[in-house]
C-alpha positions as CSV (number, residue, x, y, z in Angstrom):
1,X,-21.6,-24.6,-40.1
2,X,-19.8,-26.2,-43.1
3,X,-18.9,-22.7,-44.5
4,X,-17.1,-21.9,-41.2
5,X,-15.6,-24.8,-41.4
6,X,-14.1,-24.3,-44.4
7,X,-12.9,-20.5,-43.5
8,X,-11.1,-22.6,-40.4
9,X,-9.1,-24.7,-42.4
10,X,-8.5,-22.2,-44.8
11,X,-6.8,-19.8,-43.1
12,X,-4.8,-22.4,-40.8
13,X,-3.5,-23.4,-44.2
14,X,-2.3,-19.7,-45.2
15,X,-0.9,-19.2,-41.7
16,X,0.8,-22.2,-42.3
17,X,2.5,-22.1,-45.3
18,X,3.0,-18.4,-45.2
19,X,4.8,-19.1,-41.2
20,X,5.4,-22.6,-40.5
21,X,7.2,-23.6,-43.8
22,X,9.7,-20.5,-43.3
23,X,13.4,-21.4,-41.9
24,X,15.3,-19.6,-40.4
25,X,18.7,-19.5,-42.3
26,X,21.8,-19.5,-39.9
27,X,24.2,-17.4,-40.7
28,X,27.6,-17.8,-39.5
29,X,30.0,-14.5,-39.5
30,X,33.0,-15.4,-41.6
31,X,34.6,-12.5,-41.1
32,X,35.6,-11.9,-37.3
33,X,39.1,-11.7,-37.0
34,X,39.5,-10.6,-40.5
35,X,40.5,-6.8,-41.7
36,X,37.7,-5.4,-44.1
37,X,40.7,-3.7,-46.3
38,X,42.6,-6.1,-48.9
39,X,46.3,-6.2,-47.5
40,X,47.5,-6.8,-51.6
41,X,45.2,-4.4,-53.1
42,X,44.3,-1.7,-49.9
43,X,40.6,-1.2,-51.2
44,X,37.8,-1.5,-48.7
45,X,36.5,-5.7,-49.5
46,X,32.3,-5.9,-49.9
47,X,30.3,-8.4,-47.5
48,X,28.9,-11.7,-49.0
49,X,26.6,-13.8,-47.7
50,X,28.2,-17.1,-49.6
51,X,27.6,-21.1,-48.8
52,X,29.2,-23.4,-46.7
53,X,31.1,-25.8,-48.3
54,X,31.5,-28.3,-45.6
55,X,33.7,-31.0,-48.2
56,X,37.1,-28.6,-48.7
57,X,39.5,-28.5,-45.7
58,X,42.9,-26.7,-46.8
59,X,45.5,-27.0,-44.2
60,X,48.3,-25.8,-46.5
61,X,47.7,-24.4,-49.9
62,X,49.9,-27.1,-52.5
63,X,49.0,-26.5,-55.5
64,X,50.6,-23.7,-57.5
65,X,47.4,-21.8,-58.0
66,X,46.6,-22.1,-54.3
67,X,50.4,-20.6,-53.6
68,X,49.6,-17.9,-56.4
69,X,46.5,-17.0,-55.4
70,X,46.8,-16.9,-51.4
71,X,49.7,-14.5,-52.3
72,X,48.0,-12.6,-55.4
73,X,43.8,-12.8,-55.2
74,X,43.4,-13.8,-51.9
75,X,39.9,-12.8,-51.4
76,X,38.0,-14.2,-54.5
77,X,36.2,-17.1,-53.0
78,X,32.4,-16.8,-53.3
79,X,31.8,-19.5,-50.7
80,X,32.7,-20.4,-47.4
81,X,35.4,-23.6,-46.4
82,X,34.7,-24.8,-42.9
83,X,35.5,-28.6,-43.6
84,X,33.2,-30.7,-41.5
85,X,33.6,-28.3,-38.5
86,X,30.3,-26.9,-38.5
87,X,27.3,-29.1,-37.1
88,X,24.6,-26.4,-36.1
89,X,23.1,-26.5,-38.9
90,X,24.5,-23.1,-40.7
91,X,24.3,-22.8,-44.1
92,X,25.8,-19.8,-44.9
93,X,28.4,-17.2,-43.7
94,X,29.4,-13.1,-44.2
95,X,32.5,-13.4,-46.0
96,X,34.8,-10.3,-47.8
97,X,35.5,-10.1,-51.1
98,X,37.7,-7.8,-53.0
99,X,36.4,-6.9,-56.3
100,X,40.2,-6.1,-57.7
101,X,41.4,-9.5,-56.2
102,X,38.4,-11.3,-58.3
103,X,39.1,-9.1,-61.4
104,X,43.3,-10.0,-61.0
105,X,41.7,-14.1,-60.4
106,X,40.1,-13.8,-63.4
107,X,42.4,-12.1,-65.6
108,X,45.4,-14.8,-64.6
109,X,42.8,-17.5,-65.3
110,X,41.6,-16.5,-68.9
111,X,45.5,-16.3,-69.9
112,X,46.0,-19.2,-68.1
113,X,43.2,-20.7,-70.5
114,X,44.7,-18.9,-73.4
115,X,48.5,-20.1,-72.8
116,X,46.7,-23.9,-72.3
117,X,44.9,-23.5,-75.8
118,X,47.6,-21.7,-77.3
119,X,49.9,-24.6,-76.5
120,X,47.3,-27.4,-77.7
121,X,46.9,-25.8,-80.7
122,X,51.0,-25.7,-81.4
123,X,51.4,-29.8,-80.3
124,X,48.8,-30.6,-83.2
125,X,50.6,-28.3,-85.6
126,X,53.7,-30.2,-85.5
């Protein structure tokens, strides 16, 4: 009796943690109403599934990088900005991303960092 017992609770522990613990991830498609071809760099962009960041709203981009890279690298972003829209408990969304948009990002960042050091390095020569 004990030993079937034991077998019970046994295997309503494995169903459990093997079924009941699993969540179901929402995933929210990003990219409806968007063109899967870059409209700078007119390469077919890949699918991500990316978080949510639910504590960015961007109206209007302000910032000189935001200008430069709406206009330049405008798919690079490896998460998802829905402000505090989303409520239904999504987590993540299908986003595109261009691979040449990320590669020019990146490339205008490191010289970025490079004219930034460059520039420290000449205020403490003089």
């Amino acid at each position: 009796m004990m030993m079937k017992i034991n077998t019970l609770v046994l295997s309503f522990w494995m169903v459990t943690m093997i079924f009941g613990c699993s969540r179901q991830e929402k995933v929210m498609d990003g990219r409806i109403g968007c063109n899967s071809t870059c409209e700078v760099h007119h390469v077919q962009m890949d699918t991500y599934i990316v978080p949510i960041d639910r504590s960015v709203v961007i109206i209007n981009p302000t910032t000189p990088y935001d200008l430069l890279k709406a206009k330049l690298f405008p798919h690079t972003t490896k998460h998802f900005e829905s402000g505090t829209c989303l409520s239904d408990g999504t987590d993540k969304a299908q986003i595109y991303v261009c691979s040449q948009c990320e590669t020019a990002n990146n490339k205008w960042l490191n010289e970025m960092a490079k004219e930034t050091i460059d520039r420290s390095n000449n205020k403490k020569d003089k």
